[in-house]
VMD Tcl script that draws the C-alpha trace (Angstrom):
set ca {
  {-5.13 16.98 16.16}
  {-5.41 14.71 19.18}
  {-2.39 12.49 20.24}
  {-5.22 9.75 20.91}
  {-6.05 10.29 17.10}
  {-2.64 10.11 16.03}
  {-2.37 6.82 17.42}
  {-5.31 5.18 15.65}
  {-5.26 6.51 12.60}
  {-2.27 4.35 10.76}
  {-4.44 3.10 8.38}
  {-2.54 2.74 5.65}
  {-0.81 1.05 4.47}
  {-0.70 -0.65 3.66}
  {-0.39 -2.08 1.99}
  {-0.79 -0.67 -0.28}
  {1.80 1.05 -4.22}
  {5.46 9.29 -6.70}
  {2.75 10.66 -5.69}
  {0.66 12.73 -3.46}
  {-2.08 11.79 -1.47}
  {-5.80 12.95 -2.23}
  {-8.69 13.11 -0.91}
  {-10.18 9.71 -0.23}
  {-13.53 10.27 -1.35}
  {-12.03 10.94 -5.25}
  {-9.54 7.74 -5.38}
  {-10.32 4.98 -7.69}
  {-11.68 1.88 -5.43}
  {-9.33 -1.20 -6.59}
  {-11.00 -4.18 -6.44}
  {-10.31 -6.48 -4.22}
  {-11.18 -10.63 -4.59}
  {-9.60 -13.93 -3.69}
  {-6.29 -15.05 -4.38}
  {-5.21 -16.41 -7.89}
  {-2.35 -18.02 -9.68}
  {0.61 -16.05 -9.84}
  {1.52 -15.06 -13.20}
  {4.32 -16.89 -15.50}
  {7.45 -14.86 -15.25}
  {8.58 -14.25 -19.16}
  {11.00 -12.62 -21.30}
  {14.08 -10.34 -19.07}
  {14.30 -10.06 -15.14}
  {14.50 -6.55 -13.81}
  {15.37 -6.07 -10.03}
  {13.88 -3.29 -8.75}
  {15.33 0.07 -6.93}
  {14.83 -0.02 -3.23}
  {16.22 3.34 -3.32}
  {13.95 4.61 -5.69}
  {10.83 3.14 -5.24}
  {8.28 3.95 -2.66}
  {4.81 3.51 -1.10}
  {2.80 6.22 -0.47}
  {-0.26 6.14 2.40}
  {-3.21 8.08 4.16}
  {-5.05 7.36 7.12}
  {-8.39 9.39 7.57}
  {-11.06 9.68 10.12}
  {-15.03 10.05 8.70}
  {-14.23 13.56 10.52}
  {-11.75 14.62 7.73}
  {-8.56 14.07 10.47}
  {-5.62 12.37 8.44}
  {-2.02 11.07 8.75}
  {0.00 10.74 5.69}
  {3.35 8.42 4.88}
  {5.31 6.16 3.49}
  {6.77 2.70 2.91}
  {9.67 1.19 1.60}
  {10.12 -1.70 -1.16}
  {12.39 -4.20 0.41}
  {13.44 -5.95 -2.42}
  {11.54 -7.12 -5.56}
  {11.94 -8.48 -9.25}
  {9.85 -7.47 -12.97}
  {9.47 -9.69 -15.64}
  {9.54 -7.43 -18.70}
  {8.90 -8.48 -22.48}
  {8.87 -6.00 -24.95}
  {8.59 -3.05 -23.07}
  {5.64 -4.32 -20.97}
  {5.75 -5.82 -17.14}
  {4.75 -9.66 -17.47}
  {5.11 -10.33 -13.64}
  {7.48 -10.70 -10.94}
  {6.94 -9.38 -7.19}
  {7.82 -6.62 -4.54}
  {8.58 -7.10 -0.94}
  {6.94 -4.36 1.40}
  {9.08 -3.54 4.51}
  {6.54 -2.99 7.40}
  {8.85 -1.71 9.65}
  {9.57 1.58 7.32}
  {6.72 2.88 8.08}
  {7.05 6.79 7.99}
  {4.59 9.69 9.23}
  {5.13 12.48 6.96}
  {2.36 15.12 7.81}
  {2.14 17.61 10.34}
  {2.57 15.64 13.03}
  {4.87 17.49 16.05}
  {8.70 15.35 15.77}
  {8.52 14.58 19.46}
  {4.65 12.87 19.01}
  {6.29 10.33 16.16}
  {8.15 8.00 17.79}
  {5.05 6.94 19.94}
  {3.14 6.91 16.55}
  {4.71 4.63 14.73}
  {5.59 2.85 17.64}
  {1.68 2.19 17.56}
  {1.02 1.31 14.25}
  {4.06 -1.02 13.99}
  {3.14 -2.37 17.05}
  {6.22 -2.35 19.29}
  {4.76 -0.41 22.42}
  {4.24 -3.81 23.96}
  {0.38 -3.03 24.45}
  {-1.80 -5.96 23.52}
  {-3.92 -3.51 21.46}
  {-1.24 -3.40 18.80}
  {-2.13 -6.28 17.80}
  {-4.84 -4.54 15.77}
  {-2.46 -3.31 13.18}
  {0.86 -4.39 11.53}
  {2.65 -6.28 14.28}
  {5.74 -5.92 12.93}
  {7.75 -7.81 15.47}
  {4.93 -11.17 13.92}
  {4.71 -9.87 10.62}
  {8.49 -7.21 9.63}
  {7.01 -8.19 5.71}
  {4.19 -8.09 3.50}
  {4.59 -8.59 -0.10}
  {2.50 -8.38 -4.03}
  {2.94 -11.02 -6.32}
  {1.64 -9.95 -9.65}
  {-1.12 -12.29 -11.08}
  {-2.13 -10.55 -14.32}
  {-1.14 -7.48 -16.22}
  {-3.68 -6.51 -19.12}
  {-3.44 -3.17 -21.39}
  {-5.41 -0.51 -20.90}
  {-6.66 2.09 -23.84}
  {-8.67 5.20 -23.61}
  {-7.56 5.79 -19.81}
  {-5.73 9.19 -19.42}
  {-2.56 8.44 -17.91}
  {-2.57 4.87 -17.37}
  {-1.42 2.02 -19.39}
  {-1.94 -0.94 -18.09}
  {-4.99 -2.95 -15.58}
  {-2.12 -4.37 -12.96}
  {-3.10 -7.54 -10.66}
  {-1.76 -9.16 -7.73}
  {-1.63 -10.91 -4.84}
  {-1.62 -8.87 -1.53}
  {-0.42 -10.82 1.36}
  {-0.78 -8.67 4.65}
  {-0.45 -10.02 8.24}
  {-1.70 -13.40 7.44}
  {-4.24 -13.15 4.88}
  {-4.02 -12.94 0.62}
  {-6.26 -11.07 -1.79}
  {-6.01 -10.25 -5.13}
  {-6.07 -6.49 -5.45}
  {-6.69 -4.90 -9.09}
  {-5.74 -1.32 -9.85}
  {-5.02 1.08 -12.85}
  {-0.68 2.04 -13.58}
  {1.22 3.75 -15.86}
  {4.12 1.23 -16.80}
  {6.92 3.16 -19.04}
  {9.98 2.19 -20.70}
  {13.41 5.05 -20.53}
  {16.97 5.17 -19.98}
  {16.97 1.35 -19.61}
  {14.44 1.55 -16.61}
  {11.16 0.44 -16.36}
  {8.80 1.84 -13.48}
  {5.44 1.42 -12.93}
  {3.11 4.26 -10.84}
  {-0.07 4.54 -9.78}
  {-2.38 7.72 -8.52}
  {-3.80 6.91 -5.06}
  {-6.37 4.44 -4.66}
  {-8.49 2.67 -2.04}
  {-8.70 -0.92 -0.69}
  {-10.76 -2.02 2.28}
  {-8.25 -2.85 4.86}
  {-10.75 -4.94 7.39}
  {-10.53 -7.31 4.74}
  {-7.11 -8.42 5.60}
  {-8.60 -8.44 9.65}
  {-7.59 -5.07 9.62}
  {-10.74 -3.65 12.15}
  {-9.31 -1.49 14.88}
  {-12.29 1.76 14.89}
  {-13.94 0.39 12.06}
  {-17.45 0.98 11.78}
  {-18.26 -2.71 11.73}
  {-16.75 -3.15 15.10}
  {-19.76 -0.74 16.31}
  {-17.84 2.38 16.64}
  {-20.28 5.35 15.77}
  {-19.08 7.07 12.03}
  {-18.52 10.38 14.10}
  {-15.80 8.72 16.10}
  {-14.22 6.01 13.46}
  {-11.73 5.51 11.33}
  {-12.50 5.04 7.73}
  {-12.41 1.47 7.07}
  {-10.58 1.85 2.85}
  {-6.98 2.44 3.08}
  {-5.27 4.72 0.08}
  {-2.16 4.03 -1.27}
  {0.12 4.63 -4.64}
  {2.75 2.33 -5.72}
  {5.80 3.76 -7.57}
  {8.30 1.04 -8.79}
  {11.62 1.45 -10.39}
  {13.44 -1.48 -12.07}
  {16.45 -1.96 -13.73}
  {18.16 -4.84 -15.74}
}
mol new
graphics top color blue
foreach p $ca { graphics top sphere $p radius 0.5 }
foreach p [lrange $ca 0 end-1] q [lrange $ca 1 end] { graphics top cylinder $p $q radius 0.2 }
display resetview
């Protein structure tokens, strides 16, 4: 894989949400809209596990060319009432971005030196600018129970503010209750990043399919919380 590649293809983040990372073409699409009204924090406060909570991510070309990482949760807080999340919010730490693929150890550094933006090369500015923006963060807006989905439990909403733009994103979790811990995971899924002004080798920028990057970014979520 090209070093040129390696550099472009950070897409995602983002982001973003245990899990491995599929193939893009069978991840639920999350739907994506404007932002709404957080939701009304009820019944016991949970802060979650920084240590064991994580974001999962994969960048692919149209030409089948990927990089996989992760994320880390900064800090964050559940609302939980009866066993189920009622809202609260997670803090994404941009600059924890991680490349955990094949990628050679000495070709890394200059990696996610790129996708964080730090190389002091104006075309950074096309992804996370971390020096601008070291945060993003999801503020739940709805949760809503799910039945007759294998493995999931609950429809989970929220506000995804990235660089400087907020959309509600909408995707399927399993929320579960044990040993006085309440997480909440997802399987990959997509999101459009170019709707956060994410565009670098997108398609709609006029780069040919053959050459671009693909423009929906696939993440999984898992969050641990804890009284």
């Amino acid at each position: 894989m090209k070093t040129t590649f390696k550099l472009l293809a950070f897409l995602l983040v983002t982001a973003t949400i245990a899990v491995s990372c599929g193939s893009g073409s069978e991840d639920a699409q999350a739907e994506v809209g404007q932002a709404q009204e957080v939701a009304e924090e009820t019944g016991t406060a949970y802060a979650v596990n920084t240590d064991e909570s994580i974001i999962n991510w994969k960048g692919e070309k149209f030409s089948g060319d990927f990089h996989t990482g992760t994320i880390n949760v900064k800090d964050g807080e559940l609302s939980v009432e009866n066993g189920n999340i009622t809202g609260g919010s997670f803090t994404i730490d941009m600059t924890s971005i991680a490349v955990t693929d094949e990628t050679p150890e000495d070709e890394k550094p200059y990696l996610l030196a790129h996708l964080m933006g730090t190389t002091g090369q104006e075309k950074d500015a096309d992804f996370f600018n971390t020096n601008k923006y070291p945060t993003a963060t999801f503020e739940i807006t709805k949760v809503e129970a799910l039945e007759g989905v294998e493995g999931k439990t609950h429809k989970m909403s929220g506000n995804l503010m990235m660089l400087e733009t907020t959309k509600e994103v909408t995707f399927d979790a399993n929320v579960a209750m044990a040993d006085g811990k309440i997480t909440a995971s997802t399987d990959n899924f997509t999101f459009d990043r170019t709707l956060w002004g994410i565009k670098f080798m997108s398609t709609i920028t006029g780069f040919i399919k053959e050459k671009a990057l693909k423009d929906d970014i696939a993440i999984s979520i898992n969050l641990v919380a804890a009284e």
